[in-house]
N, C-alpha and C positions, 0 to 999 in steps of 0.2 A: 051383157052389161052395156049401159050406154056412153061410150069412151069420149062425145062430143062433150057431156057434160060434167066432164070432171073438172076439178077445180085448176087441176095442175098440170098447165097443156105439156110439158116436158115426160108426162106420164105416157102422153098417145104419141111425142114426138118420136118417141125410140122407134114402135111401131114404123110411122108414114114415112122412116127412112127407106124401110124396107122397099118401098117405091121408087126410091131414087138412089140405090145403092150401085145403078148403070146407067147411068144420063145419053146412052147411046141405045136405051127402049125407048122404043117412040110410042108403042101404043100398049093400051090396054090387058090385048093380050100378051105379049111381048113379056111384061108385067110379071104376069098372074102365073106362066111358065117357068119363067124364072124363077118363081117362087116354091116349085113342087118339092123340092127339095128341104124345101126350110123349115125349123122344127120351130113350132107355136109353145114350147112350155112355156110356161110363166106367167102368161098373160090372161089366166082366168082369174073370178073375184077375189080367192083366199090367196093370192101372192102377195108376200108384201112389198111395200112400193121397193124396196132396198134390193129384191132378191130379181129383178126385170131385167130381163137383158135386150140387147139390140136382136132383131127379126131378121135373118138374111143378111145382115150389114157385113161385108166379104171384111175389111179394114176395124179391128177394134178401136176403142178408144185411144190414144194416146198416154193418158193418165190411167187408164183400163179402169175409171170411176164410169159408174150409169148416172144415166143424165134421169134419173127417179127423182120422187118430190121431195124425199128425204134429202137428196145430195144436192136437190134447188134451197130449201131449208140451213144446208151446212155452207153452200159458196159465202165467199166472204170478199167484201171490197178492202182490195188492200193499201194500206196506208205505210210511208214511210215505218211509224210510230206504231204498226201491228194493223190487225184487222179488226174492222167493224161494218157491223153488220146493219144496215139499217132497220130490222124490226128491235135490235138491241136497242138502240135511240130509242124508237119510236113507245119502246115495255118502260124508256126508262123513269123514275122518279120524278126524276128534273121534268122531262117533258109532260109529265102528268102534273105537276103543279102549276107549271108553265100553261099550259091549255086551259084551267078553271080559271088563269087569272085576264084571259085576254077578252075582250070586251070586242062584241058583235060591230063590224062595219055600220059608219054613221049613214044618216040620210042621205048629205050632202054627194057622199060615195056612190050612195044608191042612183042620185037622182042622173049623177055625168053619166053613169056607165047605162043607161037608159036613153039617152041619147045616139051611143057607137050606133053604129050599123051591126055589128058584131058584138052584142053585149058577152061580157066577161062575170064569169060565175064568180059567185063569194071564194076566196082561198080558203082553205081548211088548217086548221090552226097546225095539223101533223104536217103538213105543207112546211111552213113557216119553219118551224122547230127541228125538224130535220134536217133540211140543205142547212141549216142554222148548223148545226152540230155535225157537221159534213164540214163544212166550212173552216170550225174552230179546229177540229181534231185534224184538218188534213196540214195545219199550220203554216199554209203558201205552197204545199207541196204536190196539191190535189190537179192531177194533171187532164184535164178535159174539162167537159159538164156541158150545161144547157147553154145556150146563144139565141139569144131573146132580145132585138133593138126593133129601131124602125126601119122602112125602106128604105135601098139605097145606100146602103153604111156599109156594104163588103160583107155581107154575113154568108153569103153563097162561095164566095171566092176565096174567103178567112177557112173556110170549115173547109174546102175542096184543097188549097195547098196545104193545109196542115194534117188533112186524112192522105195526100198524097207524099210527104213526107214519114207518113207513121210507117205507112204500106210499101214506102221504099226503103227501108232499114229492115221493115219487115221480111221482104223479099230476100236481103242478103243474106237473112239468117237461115231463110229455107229454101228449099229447090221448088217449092208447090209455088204457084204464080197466085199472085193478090189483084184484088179486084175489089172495088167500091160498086154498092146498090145505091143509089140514089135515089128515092120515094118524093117526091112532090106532087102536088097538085096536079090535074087534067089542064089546066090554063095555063099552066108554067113551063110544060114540056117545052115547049119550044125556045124558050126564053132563058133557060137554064142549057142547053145544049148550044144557043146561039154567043150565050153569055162565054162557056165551055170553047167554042172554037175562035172566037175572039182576041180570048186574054190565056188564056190556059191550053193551048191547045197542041204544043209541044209536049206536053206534060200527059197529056189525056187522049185516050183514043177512045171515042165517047160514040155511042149507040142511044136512039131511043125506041123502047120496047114497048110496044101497044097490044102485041098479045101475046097469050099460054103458047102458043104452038109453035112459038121460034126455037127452033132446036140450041141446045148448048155447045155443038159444036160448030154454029156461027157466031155465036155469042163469046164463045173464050177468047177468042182474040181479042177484046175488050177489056179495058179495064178499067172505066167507067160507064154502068149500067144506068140509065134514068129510063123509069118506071113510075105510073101514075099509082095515089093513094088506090082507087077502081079495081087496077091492075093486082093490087096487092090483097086486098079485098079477096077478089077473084081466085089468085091462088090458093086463099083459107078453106076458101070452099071446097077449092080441089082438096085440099087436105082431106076436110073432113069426110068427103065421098072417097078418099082411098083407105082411110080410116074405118068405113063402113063397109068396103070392098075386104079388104082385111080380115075381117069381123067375122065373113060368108066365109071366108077361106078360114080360117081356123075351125070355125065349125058345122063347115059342110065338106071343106076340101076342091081343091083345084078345080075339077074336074065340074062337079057338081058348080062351084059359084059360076065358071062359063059356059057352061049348060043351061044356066037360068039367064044369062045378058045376049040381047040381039047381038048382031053382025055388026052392024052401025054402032054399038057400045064399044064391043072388044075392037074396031079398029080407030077409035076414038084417039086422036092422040094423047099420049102422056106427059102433062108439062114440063118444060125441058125447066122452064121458070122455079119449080116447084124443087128442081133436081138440085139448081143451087140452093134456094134458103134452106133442105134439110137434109143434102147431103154431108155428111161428115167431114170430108175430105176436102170438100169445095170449100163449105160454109166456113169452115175452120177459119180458113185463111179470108174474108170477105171483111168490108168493113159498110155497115149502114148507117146511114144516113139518111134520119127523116125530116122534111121540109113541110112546113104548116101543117101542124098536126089536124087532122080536121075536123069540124065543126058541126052538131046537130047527128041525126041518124047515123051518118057512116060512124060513127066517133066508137061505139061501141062494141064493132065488128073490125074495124083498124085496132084498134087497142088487143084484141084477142089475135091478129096477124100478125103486128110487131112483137107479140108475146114470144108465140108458135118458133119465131125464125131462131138461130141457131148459128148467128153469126161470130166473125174473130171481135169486133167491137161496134156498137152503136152508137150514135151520135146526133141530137136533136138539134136543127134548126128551126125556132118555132115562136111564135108570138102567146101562145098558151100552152099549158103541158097538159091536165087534163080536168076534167070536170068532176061537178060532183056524182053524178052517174059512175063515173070508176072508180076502181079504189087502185090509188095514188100507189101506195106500197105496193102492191104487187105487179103493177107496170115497172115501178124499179124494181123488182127483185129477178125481170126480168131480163133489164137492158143493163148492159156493163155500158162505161164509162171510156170512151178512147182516151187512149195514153199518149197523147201528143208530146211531142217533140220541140222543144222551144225553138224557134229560130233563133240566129245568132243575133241578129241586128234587124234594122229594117232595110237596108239592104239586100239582104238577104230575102228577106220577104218580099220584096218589089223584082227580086231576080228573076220570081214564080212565075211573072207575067209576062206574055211574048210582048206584050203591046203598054207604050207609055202614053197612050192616047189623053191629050187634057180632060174629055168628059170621063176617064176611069180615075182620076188625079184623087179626084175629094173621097170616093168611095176604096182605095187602096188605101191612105192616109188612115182614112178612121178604123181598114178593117184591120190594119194593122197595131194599132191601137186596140183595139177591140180582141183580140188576138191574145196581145199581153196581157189583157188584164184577164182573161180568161186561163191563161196558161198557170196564174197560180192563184186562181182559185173558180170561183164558178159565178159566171154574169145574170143577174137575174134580171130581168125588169121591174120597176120601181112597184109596179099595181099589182105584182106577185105577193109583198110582203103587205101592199095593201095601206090606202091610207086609213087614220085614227087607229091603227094598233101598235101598241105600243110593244118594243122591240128588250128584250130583256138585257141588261148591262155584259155582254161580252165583248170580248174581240169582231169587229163588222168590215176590219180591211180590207178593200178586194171581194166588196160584195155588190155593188151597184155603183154606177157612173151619174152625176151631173153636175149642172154650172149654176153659179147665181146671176141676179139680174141686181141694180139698188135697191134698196129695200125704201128709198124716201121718205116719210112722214109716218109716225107711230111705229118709230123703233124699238121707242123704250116699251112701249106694251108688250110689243111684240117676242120682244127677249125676257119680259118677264113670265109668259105664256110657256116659252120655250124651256125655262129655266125648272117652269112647275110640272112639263112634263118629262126632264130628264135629259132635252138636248145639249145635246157639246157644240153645237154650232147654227148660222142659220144658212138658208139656202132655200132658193124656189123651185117649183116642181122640177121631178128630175127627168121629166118625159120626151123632154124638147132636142136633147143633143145627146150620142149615143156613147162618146169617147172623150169626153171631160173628165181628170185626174185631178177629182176634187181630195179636199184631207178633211176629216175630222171625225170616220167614221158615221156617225147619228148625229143630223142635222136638223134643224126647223125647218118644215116646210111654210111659208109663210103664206104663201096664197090657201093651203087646206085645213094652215092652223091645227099640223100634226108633225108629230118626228117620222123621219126616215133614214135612211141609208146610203152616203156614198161611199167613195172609195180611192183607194193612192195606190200608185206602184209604189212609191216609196212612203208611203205613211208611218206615221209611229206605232209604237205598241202598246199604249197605253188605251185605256175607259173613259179617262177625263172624269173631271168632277162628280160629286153626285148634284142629283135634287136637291134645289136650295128650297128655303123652309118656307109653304107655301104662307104663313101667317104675317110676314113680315109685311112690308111695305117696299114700294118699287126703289129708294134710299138703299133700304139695307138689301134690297135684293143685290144691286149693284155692286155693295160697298161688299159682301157676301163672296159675290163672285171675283172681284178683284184682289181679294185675299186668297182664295183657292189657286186663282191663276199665279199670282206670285210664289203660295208655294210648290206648286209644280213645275215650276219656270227652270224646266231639265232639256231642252231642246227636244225632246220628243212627247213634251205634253203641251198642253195652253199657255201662252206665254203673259205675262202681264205688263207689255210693255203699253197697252191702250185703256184709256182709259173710257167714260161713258158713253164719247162724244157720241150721236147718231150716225155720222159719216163715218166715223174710224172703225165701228163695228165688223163691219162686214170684212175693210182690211186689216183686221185680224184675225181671219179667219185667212186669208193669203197671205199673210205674212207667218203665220206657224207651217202652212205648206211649203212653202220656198223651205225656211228654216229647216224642217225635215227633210226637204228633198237634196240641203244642201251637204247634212250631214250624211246622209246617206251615201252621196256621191264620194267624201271624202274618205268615207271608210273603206269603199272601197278602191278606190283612187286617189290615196293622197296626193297633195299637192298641185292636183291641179286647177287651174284657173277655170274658174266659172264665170260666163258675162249672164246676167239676170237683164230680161227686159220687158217694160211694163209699159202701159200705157196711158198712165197717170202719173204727176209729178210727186201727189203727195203718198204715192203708194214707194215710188224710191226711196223719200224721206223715212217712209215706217220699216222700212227692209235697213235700212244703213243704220238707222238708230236700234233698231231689234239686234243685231247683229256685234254694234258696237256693248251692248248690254246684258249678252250674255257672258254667263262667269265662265261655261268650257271652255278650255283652253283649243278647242278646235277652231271655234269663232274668235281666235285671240290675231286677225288678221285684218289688213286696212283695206278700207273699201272705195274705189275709185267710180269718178263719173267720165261717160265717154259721153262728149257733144260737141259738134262739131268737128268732127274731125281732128279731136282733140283730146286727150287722156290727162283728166286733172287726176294728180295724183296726192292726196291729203296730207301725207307724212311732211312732201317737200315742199306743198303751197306753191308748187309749179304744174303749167300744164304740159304734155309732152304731145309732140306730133306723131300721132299713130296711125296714118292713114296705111300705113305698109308694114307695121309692126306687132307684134304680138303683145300684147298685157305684159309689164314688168312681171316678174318670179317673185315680191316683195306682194305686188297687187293681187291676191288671187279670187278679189272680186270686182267684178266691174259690173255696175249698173246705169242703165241707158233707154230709151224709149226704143218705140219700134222701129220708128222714121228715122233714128240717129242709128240703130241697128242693121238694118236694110243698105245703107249708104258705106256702113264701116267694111273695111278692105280687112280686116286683121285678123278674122275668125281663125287663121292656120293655126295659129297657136293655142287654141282657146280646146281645152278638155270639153267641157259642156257647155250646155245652153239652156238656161232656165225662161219658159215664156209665161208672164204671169198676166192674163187678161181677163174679161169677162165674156165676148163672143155675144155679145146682145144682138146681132144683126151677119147678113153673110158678105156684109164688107167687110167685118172682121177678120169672118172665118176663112176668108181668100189673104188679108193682109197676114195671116198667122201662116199660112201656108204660103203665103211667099219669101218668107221669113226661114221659113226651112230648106225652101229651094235657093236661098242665100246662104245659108249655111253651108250645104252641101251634108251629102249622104254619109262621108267621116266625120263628121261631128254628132256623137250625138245628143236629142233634143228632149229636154224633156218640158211636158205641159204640164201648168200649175194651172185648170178652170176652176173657177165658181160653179 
């Protein structure tokens, strides 16, 4: 029977442990001696997949289940709220109604991504629909997933202390020693290990492996492995030749299969590489991690290697996940989810690194950000979900990151576009910045003139509005929507304190963020003071007037300005001198620009820090970051972008 072509590589994995069930055989024949002993039932056509057991494998399972297609068929991703299985989603109703009603990517889609250098396939609407419903069901809880930004944002660094965190709790619990595979690219190797001894290198005792023949017991003392996509490739292949070695030996016998292989075969070494992805014992305890999944030919022969492995958790850092050559399901039904570990703070996170170097400043920042928003739920990129598709009315928090830019002339069109297709907010593309803590859920994108998806740590729980009626006229489009907003005006939906204007739009969309971000903080930190800082005057005005407006009694608080070195405080129509003081305990809001921020001596006191900006340029992006290096590392900060 031909074992290479079965559907369900966990069928031949049991088998090709047989091969590595002594990572101290080095060669071929070594192997196959090893093996005289060992009893082949099972493994011919009429067994069923249920009844296979491991070949030689001296250590049973742990859970004594066989890793058969049946018992890949039965794993189940667990979730606080129970298990779900992704082919359950993917059978489900919802998603099948969901799928006939999404409408094929536009031209305009077609014509940009025709441009990359690396063009990106159409997504697949079971794409879409599933991490969708991953997403809802795992309700903030869902701990790992995919990490998809642009370069330079910490995504190497973000995924290495957070898999070296999972695997150091992990170790306390066992005595078997853990160990991270790292799979990147052939160009990367050295860039990810240089990267690796740079900042992380107390933390990692890091090897790069260029071929099969490096035995595992040079290798263990390691416990981070980096390994090229090639390399990994390379070891499937050993598979499938010990698989087909295997094959002689059950039905010819020991004897007979080394009687048929030259000299130069049976002293062939046996990859020690091979020994960890499907050794039991090894593998068990192992966490992978793969880096730019890749691209073209290799894509289809990687994809059946990451399958094959048999690792404690996988982990993708990747700008695509897969194409339409694979099918998407069964690559997840192969790779679990790492279970990270949230850090405490960002503190904590920045502890990871040996080195405070100013060029690792912006790239720690973001990936630490990057980080959180991944820890409760899963980062996608914006071109995953795909512009012109429209996105069905769920919960979307904590599903993609970005910022807005002004929207300037033909506002009003443009929110009435927005409106007819079902947005709660607007926002320009989301591609440009990787760790923006925008709120609204589903946003207008207004440069593609389609909705999309950001995201809040603290965002509300609400859907927002529906579709307003698309017959009306742009009058009652407005007057439509200013009515919905007033009646949801609950501090966790759309607020109606603005009205048409074209410039007040957008901050409304910052001013429901702050608001939720500030409730959030208080619930779970009562009474502390928050100072809010912006960098527009009239965006102060819409936060103090929103806030005076709403009817909870949580916002039933006075909101003070700090400028100049001065704390007006509204109750007394006096200013106080706060150059060395904390916010009064009456004021538990204080809002101030950046530049009056930056210069205030008084942060000791202050619970939070809310920074509400837009980042149009990277003088910004340095002025927001200096802002936190003002602050200092006990306060913590949270971002409100566009």
């Amino acid at each position: 029977m031909d074992f290479i072509e079965r559907k369900h590589c966990r069928r031949y994995l049991d088998i090709a442990r047989a091969v590595a069930v002594n990572p101290y055989k080095h060669t071929v024949r070594d192997v196959l001696v090893s093996l005289h002993e060992a009893s082949f039932k099972g493994f011919d056509d009429s067994t069923p997949d249920q009844d296979i057991q491991d070949a030689g494998v001296g250590e049973p399972e742990q859970d004594g289940e066989h890793l058969s297609a049946l018992a890949v068929k039965q794993q189940y991703l667990g979730f606080p709220q129970g298990p779900v299985h992704v082919l359950d989603l993917l059978d489900s109703q919802e998603w099948k109604d969901h799928m006939t009603s999404i409408s094929r990517p536009g031209s305009t889609w077609a014509a940009n991504n025709r441009q990359r250098e690396r063009p990106r396939t159409t997504p697949k609407p079971h794409q879409l629909q599933a991490i969708e419903k991953l997403c809802t069901m795992a309700k903030g809880f869902f701990k790992g997933g995919f990490l998809a930004h642009p370069p330079g944002m910490g995504k190497t660094m973000s995924v290495l202390c957070a898999a070296f965190e999972h695997l150091r709790q992990l170790g306390t619990a066992c005595e078997i020693r853990t160990f991270i595979l790292y799979v990147t690219a052939e160009k990367c190797l050295s860039a990810v290990y240089n990267e690796v001894q740079c900042n992380v290198k107390s933390r990692f005792s890091a090897i790069v492996v260029k071929s099969l023949d490096q035995p595992w017991s040079e290798l263990k003392q390691y416990n981070l492995i980096i390994v090229s996509h090639e390399l990994l490739i390379e070891s499937w292949v050993k598979v499938k030749e010990t698989i087909k070695l295997l094959e002689s030996v059950r039905l010819n016998g020991v004897e007979a299969t080394i009687s048929r292989l030259s000299e130069e075969q049976l002293k062939q070494p046996k990859s020690s590489l091979l020994s960890i992805l499907h050794n039991t014992a090894v593998g068990k305890n192992a966490c992978l991690i793969v880096d730019k999944w890749p691209f073209g030919d290799k894509e289809a022969d990687f994809t059946k290697a990451a399958q094959a492995m048999d690792t404690h958790s996988t982990f993708l850092v990747s700008d695509r996940l897969v194409s339409e050559s694979n099918d998407w399901r069964d690559v997840y039904n192969q790779i679990s989810i790492l279970p990270v570990q949230p850090f405490a703070n960002k503190a904590h996170f920045e502890a990871m690194f040996d080195t405070k170097h100013r060029s690792r400043r912006q790239g720690q920042d973001a990936g630490y950000q990057l980080l959180a928003c991944l820890l409760d739920g899963i980062v996608i990129p914006h071109w995953l979900w795909g512009p012109f598709v429209p996105l069905p009315p769920l919960n979307r928090k904590r599903i993609n990151t970005g910022y807005d830019s002004e929207l300037g002339d033909g506002v009003h069109g443009l929110t009435v576009d927005a409106l007819q297709k079902g947005a709660l907010g607007l926002a320009s593309c989301l591609a440009y910045h990787s760790f923006g803590l925008a709120s609204g859920r589903i946003v207008y994108d207004y440069h593609r003139k389609c909705i999309a998806p950001v995201c809040t740590m603290y965002g509300g729980d609400d859907d927002g509005p529906a579709a307003a009626n698309l017959d009306t006229t742009l009058e009652a489009h407005l007057a439509e929507r200013t009515e919905r907003l007033d009646h949801l005006n609950t501090g966790r939906a759309w607020l109606g304190i603005v009205k048409a204007a074209p410039s007040e739009d957008v901050m409304s969309f910052r001013v429901k963020a702050v608001l939720s971000t500030m409730r959030s903080i208080w619930e779970r930190s009562p009474g502390e003071a928050i100072v809010i800082a912006t960098e527009s005057d009239l965006l102060k005005v819409l936060i103090a007037e929103a806030i005076r407006r709403e009817s909870d009694a949580v916002f039933a608080v006075a909101v003070a300005e700090y400028e100049g070195g001065r704390l007006l405080d509204p109750l007394a129509g006096t200013a106080i001198q706060a150059s060395n003081l904390a916010p009064d305990r009456r004021l538990r809001v204080v809002v101030t620009s950046y530049e009056n921020a930056q210069h205030g001596r008084w942060f000791g006191g202050v619970g939070h820090v809310i920074m509400c900006n837009q980042l149009a340029g990277k003088s910004e992006e340095d002025r927001v970051l200096g802002l936190v290096r003002h602050v200092g590392a006990g306060v913590p900060v949270v971002n409100v972008y566009d």
